[in-house]
KOLNU-222989 format. One record per residue (C-alpha): residue in three letters; x, y, z. Coordinates in pm, whole numbers, padded with zeros to 5 digits, always signed. Layout:
ALAXYZ/...
***
This chain:
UNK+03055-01999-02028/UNK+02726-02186-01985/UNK+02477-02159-02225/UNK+02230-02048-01993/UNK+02455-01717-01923/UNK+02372-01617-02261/UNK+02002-01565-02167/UNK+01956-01204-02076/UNK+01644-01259-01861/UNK+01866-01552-01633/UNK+02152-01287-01635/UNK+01931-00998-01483/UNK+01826-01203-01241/UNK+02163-01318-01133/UNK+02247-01013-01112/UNK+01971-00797-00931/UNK+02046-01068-00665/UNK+02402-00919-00655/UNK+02289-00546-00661/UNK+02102-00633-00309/UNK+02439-00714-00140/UNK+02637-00518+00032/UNK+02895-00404-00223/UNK+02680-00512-00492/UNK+02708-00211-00742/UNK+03061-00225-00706/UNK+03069-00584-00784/UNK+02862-00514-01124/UNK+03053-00211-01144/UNK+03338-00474-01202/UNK+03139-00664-01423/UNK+03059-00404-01695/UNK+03425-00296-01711/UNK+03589-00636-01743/UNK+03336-00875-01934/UNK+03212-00776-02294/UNK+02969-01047-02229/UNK+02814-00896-01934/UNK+02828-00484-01980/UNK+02494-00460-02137/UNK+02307-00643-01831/UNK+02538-00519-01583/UNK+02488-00143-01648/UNK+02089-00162-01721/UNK+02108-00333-01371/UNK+02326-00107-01225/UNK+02157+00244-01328/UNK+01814+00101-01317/UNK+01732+00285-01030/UNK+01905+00582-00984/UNK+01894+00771-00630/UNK+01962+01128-00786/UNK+01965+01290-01074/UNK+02292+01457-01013/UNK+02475+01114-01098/UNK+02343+01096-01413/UNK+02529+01448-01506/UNK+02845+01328-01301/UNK+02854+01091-01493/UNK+02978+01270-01809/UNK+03333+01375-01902/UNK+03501+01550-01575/UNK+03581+01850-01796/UNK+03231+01935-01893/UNK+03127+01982-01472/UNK+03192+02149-01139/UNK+03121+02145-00771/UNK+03170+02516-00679/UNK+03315+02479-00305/UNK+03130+02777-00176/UNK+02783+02662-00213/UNK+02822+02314-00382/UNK+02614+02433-00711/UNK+02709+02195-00993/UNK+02764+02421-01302/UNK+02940+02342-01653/UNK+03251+02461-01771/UNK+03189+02409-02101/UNK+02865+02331-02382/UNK+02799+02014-02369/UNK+02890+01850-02750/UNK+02701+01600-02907/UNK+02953+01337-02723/UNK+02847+01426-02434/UNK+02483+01382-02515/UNK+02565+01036-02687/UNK+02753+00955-02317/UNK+02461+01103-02164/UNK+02165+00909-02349/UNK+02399+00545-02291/UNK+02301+00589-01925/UNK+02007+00790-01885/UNK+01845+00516-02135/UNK+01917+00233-01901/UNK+01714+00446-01577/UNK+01389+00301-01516/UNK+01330+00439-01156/UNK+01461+00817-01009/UNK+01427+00901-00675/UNK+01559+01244-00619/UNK+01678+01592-00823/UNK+01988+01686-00672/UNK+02038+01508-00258/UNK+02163+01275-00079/UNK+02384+01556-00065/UNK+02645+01369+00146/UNK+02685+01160-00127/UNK+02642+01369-00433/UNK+02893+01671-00257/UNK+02611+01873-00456/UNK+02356+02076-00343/UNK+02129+02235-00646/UNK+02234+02266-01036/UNK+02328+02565-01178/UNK+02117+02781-01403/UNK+02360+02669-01736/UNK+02323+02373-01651/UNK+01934+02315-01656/UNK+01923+02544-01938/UNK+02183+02312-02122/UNK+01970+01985-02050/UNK+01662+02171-02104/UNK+01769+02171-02466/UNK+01870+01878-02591/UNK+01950+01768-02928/UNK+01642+01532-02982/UNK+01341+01609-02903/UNK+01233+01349-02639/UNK+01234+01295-02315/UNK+01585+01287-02109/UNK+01516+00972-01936/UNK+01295+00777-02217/UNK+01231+00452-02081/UNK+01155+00603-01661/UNK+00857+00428-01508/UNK+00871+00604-01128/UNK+00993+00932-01027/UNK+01007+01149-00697/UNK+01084+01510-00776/UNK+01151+01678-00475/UNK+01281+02018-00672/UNK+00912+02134-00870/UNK+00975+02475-00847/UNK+01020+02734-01111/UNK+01433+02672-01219/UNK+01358+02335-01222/UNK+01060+02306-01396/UNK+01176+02324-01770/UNK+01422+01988-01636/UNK+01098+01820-01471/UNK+00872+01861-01785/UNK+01159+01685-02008/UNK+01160+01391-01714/UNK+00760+01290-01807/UNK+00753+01048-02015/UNK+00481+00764-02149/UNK+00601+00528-01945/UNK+00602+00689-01618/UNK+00350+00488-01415/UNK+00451+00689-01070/UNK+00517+01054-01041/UNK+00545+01220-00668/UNK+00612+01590-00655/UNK+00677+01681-00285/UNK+00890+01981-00055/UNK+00684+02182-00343/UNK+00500+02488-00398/UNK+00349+02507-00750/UNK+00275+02882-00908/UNK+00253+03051-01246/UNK+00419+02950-01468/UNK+00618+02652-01329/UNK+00212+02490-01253/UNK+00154+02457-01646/UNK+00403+02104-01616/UNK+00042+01961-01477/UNK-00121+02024-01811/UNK+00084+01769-01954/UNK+00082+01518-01713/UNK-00294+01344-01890/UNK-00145+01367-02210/UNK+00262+01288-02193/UNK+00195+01048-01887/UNK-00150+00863-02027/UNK-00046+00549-01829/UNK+00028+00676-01513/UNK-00088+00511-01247/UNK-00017+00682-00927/UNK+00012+01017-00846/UNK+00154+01173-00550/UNK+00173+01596-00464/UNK+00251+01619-00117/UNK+00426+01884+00116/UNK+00480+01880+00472/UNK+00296+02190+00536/UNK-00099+02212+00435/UNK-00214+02161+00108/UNK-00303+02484+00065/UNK+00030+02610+00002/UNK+00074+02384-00230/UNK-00155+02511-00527/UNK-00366+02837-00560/UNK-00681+02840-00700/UNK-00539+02843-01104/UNK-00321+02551-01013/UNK-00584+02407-00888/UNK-00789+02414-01176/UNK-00511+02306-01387/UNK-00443+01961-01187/UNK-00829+01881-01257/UNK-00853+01996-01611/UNK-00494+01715-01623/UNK-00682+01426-01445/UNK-01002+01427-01669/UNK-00707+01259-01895/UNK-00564+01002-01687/UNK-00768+00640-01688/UNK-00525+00400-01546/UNK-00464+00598-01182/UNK-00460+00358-00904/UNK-00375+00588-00624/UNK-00425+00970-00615/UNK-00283+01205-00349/UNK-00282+01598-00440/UNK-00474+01918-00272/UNK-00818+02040-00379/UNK-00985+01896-00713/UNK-01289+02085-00872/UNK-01620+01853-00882/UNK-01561+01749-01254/UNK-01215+01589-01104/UNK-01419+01379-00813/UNK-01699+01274-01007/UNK-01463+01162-01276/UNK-01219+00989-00999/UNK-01560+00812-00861/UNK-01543+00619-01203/UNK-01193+00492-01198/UNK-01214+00127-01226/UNK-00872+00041-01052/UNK-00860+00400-00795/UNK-00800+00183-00479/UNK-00595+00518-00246/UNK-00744+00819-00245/UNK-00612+01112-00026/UNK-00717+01519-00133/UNK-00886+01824+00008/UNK-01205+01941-00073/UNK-01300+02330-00179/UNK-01384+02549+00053/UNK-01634+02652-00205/UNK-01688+02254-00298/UNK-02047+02234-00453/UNK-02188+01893-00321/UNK-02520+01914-00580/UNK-02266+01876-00813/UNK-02127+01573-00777/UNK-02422+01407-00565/UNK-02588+01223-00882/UNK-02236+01116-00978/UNK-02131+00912-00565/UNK-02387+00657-00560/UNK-02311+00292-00571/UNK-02121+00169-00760/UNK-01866+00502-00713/UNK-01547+00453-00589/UNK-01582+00082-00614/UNK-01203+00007-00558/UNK-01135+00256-00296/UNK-00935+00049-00022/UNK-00801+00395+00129/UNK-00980+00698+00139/UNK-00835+01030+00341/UNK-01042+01354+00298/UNK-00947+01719+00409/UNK-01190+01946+00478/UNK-01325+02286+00605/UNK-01610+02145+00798/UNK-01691+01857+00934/UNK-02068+01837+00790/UNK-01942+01886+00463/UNK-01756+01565+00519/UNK-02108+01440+00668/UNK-02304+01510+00352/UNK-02035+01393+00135/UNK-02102+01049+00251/UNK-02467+01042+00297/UNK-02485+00905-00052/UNK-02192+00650-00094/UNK-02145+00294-00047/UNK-01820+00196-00060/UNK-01608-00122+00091/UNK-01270+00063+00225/UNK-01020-00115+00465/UNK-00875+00253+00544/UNK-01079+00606+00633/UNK-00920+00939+00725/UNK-01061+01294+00807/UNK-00903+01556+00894/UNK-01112+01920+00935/UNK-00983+02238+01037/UNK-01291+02390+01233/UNK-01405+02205+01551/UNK-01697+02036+01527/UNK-01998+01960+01838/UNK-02060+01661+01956/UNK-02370+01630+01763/UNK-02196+01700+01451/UNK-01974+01416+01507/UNK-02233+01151+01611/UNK-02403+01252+01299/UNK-02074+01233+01133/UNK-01976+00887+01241/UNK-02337+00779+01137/UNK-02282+00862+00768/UNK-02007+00710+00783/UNK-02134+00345+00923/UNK-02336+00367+00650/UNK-02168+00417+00345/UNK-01880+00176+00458/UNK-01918-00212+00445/UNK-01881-00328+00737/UNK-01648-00623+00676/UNK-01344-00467+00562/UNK-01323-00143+00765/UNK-01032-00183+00986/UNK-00870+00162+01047/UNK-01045+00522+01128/UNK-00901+00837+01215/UNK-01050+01184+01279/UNK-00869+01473+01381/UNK-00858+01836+01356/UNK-00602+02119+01300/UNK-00786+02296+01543/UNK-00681+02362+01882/UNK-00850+02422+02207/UNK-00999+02774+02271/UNK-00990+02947+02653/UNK-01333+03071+02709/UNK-01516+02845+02502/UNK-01808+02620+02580/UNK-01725+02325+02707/UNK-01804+02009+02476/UNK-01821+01637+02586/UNK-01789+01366+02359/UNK-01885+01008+02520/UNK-01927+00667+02355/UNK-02259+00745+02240/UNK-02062+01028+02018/UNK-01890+00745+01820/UNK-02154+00421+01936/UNK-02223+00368+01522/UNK-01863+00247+01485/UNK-01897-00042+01705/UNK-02109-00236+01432/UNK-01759-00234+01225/UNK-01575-00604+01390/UNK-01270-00566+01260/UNK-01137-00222+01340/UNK-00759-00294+01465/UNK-00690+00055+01486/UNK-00853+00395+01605/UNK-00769+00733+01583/UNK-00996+01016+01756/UNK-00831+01381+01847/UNK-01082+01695+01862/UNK-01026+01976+02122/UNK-01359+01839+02302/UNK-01329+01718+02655/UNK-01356+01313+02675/UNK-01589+01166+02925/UNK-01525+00783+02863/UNK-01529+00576+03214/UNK-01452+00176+03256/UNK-01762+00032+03117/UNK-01717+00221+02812/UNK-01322+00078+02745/UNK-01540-00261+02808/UNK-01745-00180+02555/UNK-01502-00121+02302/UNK-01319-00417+02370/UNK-01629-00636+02354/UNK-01664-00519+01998/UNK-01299-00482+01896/UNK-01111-00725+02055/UNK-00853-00742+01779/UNK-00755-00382+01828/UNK-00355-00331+01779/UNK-00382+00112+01798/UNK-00611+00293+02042/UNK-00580+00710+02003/UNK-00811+00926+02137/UNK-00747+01317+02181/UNK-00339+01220+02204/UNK-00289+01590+02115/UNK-00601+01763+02219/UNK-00599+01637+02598/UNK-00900+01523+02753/UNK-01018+01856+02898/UNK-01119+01697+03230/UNK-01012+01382+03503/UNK-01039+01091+03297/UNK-01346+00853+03468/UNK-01131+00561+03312/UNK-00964+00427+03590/UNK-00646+00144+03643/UNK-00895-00139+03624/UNK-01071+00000+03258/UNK-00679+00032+03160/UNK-00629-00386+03313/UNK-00966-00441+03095/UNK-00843-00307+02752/UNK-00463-00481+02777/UNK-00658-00841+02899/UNK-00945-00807+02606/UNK-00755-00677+02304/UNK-00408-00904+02308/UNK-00259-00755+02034/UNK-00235-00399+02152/UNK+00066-00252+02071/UNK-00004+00089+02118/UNK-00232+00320+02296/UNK-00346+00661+02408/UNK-00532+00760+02675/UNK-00598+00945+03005/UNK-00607+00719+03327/UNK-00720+00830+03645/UNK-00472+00662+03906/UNK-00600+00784+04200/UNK-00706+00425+04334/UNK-00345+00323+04330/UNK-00167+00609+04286/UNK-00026+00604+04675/UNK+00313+00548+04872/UNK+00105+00225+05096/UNK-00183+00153+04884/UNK-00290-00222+04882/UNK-00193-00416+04602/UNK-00053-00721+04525/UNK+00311-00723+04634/UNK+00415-00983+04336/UNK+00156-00835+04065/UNK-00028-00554+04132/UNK-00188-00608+03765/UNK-00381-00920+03927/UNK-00222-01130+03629/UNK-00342-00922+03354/UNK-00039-00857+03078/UNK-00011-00766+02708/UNK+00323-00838+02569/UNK+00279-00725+02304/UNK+00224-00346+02373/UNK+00523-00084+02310/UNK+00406+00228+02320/UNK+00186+00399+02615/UNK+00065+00724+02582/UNK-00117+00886+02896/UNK-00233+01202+02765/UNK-00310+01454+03017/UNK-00297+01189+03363/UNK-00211+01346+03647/UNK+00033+01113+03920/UNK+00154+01119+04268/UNK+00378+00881+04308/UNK+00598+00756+03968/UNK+00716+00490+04168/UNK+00424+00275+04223/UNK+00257+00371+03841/UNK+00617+00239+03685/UNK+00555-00049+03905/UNK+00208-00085+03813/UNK+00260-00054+03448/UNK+00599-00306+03435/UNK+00317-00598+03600/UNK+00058-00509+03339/UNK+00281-00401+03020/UNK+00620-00526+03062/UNK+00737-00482+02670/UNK+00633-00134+02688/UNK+00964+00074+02525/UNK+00765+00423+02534/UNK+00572+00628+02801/UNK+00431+00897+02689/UNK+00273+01224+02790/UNK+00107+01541+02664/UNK+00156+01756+02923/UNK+00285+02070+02819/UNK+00208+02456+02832/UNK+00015+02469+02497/UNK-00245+02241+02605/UNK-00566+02407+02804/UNK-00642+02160+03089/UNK-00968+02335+03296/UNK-00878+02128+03626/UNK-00503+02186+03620/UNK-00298+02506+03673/UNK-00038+02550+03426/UNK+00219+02571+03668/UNK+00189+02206+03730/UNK+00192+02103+03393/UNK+00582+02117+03410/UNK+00584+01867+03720/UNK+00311+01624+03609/UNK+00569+01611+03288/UNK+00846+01548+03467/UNK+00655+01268+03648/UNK+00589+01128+03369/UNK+00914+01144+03221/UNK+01061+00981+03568/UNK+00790+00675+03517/UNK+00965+00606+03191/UNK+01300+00605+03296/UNK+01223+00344+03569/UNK+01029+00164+03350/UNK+01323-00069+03204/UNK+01496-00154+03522/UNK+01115-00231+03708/UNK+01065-00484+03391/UNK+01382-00628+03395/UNK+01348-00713+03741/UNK+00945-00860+03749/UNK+01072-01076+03477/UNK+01428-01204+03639/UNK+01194-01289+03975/UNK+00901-01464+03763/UNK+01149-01687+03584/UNK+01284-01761+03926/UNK+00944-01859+04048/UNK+00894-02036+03764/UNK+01185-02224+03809/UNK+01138-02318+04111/UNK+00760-02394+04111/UNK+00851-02672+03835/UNK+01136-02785+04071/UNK+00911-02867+04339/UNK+00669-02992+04112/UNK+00941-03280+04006/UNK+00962-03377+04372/UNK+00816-03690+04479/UNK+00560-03700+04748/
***
């Protein structure tokens, strides 16, 4: 064997690049069993990162474990011995990354432990950690059986926890007292659910997750529900905090933490995302900072006026730098409410923004009605030219006839080339006809963007699918998508709802000729093309 071989840095290597092939863990599977040289490496590559925990205990002696048919719960059948811990520890020592408690269930045949056995690894016969040596782990099991198992899985050299599908209450919420003094180098920090994070913690867990980050100095990226103002102001001091992403109290004390957010607070944010009640709170939050993120993301649960948002969108022009900024979003979990005032936003609503340059993507959606025409799309595209996502009100509708018609659509494809993806409401009317004048080889006039694939339309109302899908394959022939937002829960003041169903199904019929209108324009402009250049080789 070459000398080299006998370096255990060179054989790692060698042999991560063999754990990315196809049968790769069966190859070092080989490995470790046949070559004394080679079991060591082989195995810390090989359960490095492990993609549930359930292996781990499947890995021990096939008398000590069960799959009970019924409801796939893995139980023991036995106590586990002190040679089963030894077996246990061999692996479990060699796990640096763990990305799930119990699933992939099609793989695992297993679908939650039983109560023996969390209560038998809950106790082991040392007192540390189960896994002593993990650096990342996503727990997707928090809850109350398995939090004696989760507090046993922190460890000092975690570096990434992420607790998600979870809902943390008394007394299964204490685990987060230890997290600033088990986990002191932990560097990101992830409590997520797909619901609102609300339901995450109460009010006591709440409380708990600050009192635990007062203790944690290393965290690069933080994503959890509401912090008290002790939490923030201490976050604002993080020298390496670069992704930031929480809710603020709906009894959130801005005097508080005001003396605490001016420069140079949050320093190394590069991604900020903010949940809130109110979208003035968000206002006054910023009035103070000065910051230099790439990334910014709101999201408030009341609706707020058009005034609100211009003074919104102000405060925030001015605590960002404007040379970095490249994506915003805005939305709202609120929906549109019959009876209500009608609001207009315009471009004067969200006119600060244009001083950022390099914004590549925008995201607006609030239950106002949107009364953008063609000069404004012009205007935006004179200002961000290098835009690659343009949202606004995807979900909320646009409340009233777009004014932006065909040729504002033609202006924002021609100006911003690298458009790949955009929503808004078109009026068609101008071409939106069975014999309306238009170029018979391109009705776009010439203007395309290949490099768009998604089109969203919102709430525009068509005639004639044939002649939009014909439109649209001249003008965006990549496009794989068509979207609309036509359906029965959105409140549209122009539009009965009984033709919400067929302005859908219009819509629907547009993307399904789509393909074969593309396929087509391109076969007959490589034929021109082809013969344009044979002509051209002609001699006069």
């Amino acid at each position: 064997m070459h000398r080299c071989l006998n370096i255990v840095e060179v054989l790692r290597a060698i042999f991560r690049e063999v754990h990315h092939q196809s049968r790769g863990s069966a190859t070092l599977a080989r490995l470790a069993r046949t070559c004394r040289a080679f079991n060591g490496v082989a195995l810390d590559v090989l359960w490095a990162t492990l993609d549930s925990f359930v292996y781990l205990i499947q890995c021990l002696p096939r008398d000590l474990w069960k799959i009970e048919p019924a409801d796939r719960k893995l139980t023991f059948q036995r106590p586990m011995s002190l040679r089963d811990w030894e077996i246990f520890f061999r692996y479990s020592s060699r796990i640096r990354n763990l990305f799930q408690s119990v699933g992939p269930e099609i793989l695992t045949q297993c679908s939650s432990l039983g109560d023996d056995v969390i209560f038998a690894l809950s106790n082991p016969p040392t007192y540390g950690p189960l896994i002593p040596y993990l650096r990342k782990l996503y727990w997707d099991k928090p809850n109350r059986k398995y939090a004696s198992l989760l507090r046993l899985l922190l460890t000092p050299s975690l570096v990434t926890l992420s607790l998600s599908f979870c809902t943390l209450r008394s007394p299964e919420v204490s685990i987060l007292t230890s997290i600033g003094t088990v986990c002191p180098s932990l560097k990101t920090l992830c409590i997520t659910s797909h619901r609102s994070y609300a339901n995450i913690l109460d009010a006591k867990g709440e409380k708990i997750l600050s009192e635990a980050l007062l203790y944690l100095h290393s965290l690069e990226s933080l994503s959890c529900p509401a912090l008290d103002e002790a939490a923030i102001v201490h976050l604002s001091h993080l020298p390496f905090l670069a992704d930031l992403s929480m809710e603020l109290q709906l009894d959130f004390q801005l005097e508080k933490v005001w003396p605490y957010i001016a420069p140079p607070a949050f320093a190394s944010i590069s991604s900020l995302m903010l949940h809130a009640n109110a979208l003035s709170m968000l206002t006054s939050l910023l009035e103070p900072m000065r910051f230099k993120p790439t990334t910014v993301a709101f999201v408030v649960a009341s609706t707020p006026t058009p005034d609100a948002l211009r003074l919104f969108f102000l405060a925030l022009a001015s605590a960002c730098g404007s040379e970095r900024l490249s994506r915003v979003s805005l939305t709202t979990c609120s929906e549109r409410q019959r009876g209500a005032p009608p609001q207009q936003v315009t471009l004067s609503t969200f006119q600060s923004l244009l001083a950022f340059p390099n914004i590549h993507a925008f995201e607006f959606d609030v239950p106002c009605d949107v009364a953008l025409d063609d000069n404004a799309i012009t205007m935006l595209t004179k200002h961000w030219s290098g835009l690659a996502i343009l949202s606004i009100n995807a979900k909320s509708g646009w409340g009233i006839t777009s004014r932006v018609t065909h040729q504002g659509l033609m202006t924002l494809l021609s100006r911003c080339p690298a458009l790949t993806e955009f929503a808004l409401a078109i009026d068609f009317s101008d071409i939106d006809g069975p014999h309306v004048e238009m170029p018979e080889s391109r009705p776009g006039e010439g203007v395309a963007n290949t490099k768009c694939l998604i089109a969203n339309f919102v709430t525009s109302a068509i005639m004639f699918p044939i002649t939009i899908a014909a439109f649209l394959s001249d003008v965006c022939p990549e496009v794989e998508a068509v979207k609309s937002e036509w359906h029965h829960g959105i409140l549209w003041t122009e539009v009965d709802l009984d033709e919400v169903d067929t302005y859908r199904e219009r819509w629907e019929e547009v993307e399904n000729l789509l393909p074969a209108f593309s396929a087509v324009r391109k076969q007959c402009m490589e034929w021109a093309q082809k013969k344009a250049k044979e002509e051209s080789a002609v001699p006069a």
